[in-house]
N, C-alpha and C positions, 0 to 999 in steps of 0.2 A: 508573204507574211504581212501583219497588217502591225501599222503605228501601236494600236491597242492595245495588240500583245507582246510590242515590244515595253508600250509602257507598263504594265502591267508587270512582265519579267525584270523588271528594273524598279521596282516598286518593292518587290520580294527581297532584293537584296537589301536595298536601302533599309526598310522598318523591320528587317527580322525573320516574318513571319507574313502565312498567306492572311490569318487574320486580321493583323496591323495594317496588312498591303492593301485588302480589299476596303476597308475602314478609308484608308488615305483615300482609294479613287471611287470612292462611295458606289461600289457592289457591292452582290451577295458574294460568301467567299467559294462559294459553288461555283459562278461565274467565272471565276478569279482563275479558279485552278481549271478550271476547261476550256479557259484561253490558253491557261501556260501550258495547257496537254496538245491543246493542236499546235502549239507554236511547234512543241517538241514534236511531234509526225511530223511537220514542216521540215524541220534541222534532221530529222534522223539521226536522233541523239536526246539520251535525257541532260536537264540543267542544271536538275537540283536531285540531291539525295534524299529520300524522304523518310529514311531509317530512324531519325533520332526523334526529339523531340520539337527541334527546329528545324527549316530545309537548308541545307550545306551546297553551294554549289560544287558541280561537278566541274572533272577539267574541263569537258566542252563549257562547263557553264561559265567558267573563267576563263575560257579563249574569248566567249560571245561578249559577252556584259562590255568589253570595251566599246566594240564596233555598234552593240545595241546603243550606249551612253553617245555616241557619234549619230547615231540615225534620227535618234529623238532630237537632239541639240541639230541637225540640218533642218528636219521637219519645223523646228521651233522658230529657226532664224529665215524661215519662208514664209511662215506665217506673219513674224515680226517686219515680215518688208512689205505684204499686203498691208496692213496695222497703218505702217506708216503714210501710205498711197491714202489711206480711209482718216488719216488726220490725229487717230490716235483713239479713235470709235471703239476700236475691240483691241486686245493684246492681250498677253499676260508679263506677268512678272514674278518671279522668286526670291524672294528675303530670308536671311536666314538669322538668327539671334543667337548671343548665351542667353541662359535662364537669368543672369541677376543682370540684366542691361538696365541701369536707371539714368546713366547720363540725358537719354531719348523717352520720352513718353509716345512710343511707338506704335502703341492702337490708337492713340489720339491722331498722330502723325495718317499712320492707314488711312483711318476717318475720314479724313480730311479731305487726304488725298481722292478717295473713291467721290469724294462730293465735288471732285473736282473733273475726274474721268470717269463716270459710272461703268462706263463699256470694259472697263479695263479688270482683268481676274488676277484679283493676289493670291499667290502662297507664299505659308510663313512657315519657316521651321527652327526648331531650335534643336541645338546639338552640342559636343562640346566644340573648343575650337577646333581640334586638328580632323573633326568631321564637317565642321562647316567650310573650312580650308579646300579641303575633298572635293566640295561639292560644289566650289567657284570653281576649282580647277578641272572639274568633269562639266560644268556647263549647267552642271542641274539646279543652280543656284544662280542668280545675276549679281546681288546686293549682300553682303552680311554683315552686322556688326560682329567685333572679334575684340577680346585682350590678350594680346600678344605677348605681353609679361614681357618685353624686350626682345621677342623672337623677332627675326628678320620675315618680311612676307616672303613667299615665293616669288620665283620668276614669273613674269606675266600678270599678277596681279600689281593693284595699284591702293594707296589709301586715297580717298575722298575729304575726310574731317576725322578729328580726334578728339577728346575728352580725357580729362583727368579728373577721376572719382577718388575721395577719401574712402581710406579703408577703417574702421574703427572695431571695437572689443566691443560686442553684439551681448547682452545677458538677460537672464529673468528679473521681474519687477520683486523679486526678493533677494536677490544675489547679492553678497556684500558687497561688491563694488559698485551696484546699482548709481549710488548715488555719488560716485565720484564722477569728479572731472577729467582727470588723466590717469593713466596705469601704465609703466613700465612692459614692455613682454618679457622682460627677465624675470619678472616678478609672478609670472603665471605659472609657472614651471610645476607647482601643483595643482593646476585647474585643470578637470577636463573639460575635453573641447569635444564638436560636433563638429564635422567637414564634411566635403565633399569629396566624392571615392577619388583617386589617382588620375591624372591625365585632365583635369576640368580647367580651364582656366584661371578663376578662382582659388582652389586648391593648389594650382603652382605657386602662385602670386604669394600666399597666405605660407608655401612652405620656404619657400626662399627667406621672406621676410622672416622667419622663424630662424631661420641657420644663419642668417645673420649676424644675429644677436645673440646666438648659443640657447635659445628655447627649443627646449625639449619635449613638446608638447603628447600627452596622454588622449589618445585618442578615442572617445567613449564610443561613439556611433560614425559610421561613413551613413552618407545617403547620396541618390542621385537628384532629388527633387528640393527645389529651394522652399517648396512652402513645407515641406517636412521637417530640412532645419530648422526651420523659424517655431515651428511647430516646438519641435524637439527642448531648443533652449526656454520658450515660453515655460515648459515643464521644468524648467530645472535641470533637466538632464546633463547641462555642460553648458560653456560657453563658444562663442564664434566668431570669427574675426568677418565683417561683411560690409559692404559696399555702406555708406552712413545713411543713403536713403532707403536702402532695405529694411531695415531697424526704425526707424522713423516714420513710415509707411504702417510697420507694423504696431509701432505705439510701445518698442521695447527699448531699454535705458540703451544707451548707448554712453563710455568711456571712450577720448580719446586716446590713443595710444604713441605714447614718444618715447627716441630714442630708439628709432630714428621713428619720424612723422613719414604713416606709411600712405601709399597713393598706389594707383594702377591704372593702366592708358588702354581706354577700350577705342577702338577706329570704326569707321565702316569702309567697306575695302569693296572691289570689284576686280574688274578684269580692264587691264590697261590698256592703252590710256582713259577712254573712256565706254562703258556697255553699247555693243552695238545694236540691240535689241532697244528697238524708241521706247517700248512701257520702260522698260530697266531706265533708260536715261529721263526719262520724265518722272519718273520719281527720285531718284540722283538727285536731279532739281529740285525739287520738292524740298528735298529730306535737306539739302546743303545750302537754300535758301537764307 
């Protein structure tokens, strides 16, 4: 069997779908699926189900995916050792984000860095955290920032640097509270709000904070994309509790919010002690400069 197709079979699970998968490793998704077909002649054995409307692995395909996630991550750390014999000329590296990271101005950061190692190929993915977590801990990932909302990291991983972001009461340039300076959360109890769906970092952060203080909050719209919140509350449609440079970026009012004055601690985390892959640890550097 070839790297190819094992990236490619590892590609499908990760984004979903053959279409999302071929998109990520820039083929056609014709290709895509006639890699994953000889992979399977190869295995004698199908991977994935392809009855629904998305592909579901199969038990082979969930026996495989580990030892595949193992072959790509050896191929990687062979590469990464040539890399480093060549001074640092070619490599890659994977980063992975939440969606509302502001502590880091991050493509500025990439920028930079690529103007610093051209040879070197970034990816970037965003996820929420306990998929970006995954994905340090399966190897597919080197770097991610995360908010941990107080979680403990796992075993093996390690933090880098840390940030604490104000949280504030996000609204439309018509909302009555537009123009205030503070607002109570007990005091919201009949606003609705716009969030983010269940499980997001964000969303923990924002609901914790909430039971804290006994807010009860009316959930108008869940979304998974931050420019749709932003979107959303620009309309009117409700208000949002959000990181204070997100709202300010946007050029929407922002309340702060006390009782208590709320905050949340985003990291960038790796694999301990430090990335053995030289691109991972040269941007490490970079980024913790």
């Amino acid at each position: 069997m070839e790297l190819r197709q094992l990236r490619h079979f590892v590609a499908v699970t990760t984004h979903g779908s053959f279409t999302a998968a071929a998109r990520a490793e820039l083929i056609v998704q014709s290709a895509l699926s006639t890699s994953i077909r000889k992979l399977e002649r190869e295995l004698g054995a199908d991977l994935f189900e392809r009855t629904g409307r998305r592909p579901v692995l199969t038990p082979a395909g969930h026996a495989f995916l580990p030892a595949a996630r193992a072959l790509l991550a050896d191929a990687a750390a062979a590469a990464d050792a040539v890399s480093a014999v060549s001074g640092l000329a070619t490599g890659r590296v994977a980063i992975g984000t939440i969606q509302t990271l502001t502590s880091v101005d991050l493509p500025a950061e990439l920028a930079a860095f690529h103007r610093l190692r051209p040879g070197i190929q970034i990816s970037v993915r965003d996820a929420p955290v306990a998929g970006l977590l995954d994905a340090l801990l399966a190897r597919e990932l080197d770097l991610a920032y995360l908010a941990l909302d107080g979680a403990e990291l796992p075993a093996g991983l390690a933090v880098f640097d840390s940030w604490e972001e104000e949280l504030v009461l996000m609204t439309s340039p018509e909302h009555r509270l537009a123009g205030a300076e503070r607002a109570l959360l007990s005091e919201l109890t009949e606003e609705p709000f716009v969030d983010f769906k269940a499980g997001t970092g964000l969303e923990t952060a924002v609901r914790r904070l909430a039971a804290g203080c006994g807010l009860h909050r009316q959930i108008t719209c869940e979304v998974t994309q931050i420019r749709l919140l932003v979107d959303l509350v620009r309309a009117g449609i409700g208000v949002a509790i959000v990181p204070r440079r997100v709202a300010e970026r946007e050029g929407l009012p922002t309340v702060r919010i006390r009782q208590p004055d709320p905050a949340r601690t985003v990291v960038l985390a790796g694999r301990a002690p430090v990335p053995a892959n030289p691109a991972a640890a040269a941007l490490l550097a970079h980024l913790t400069r």
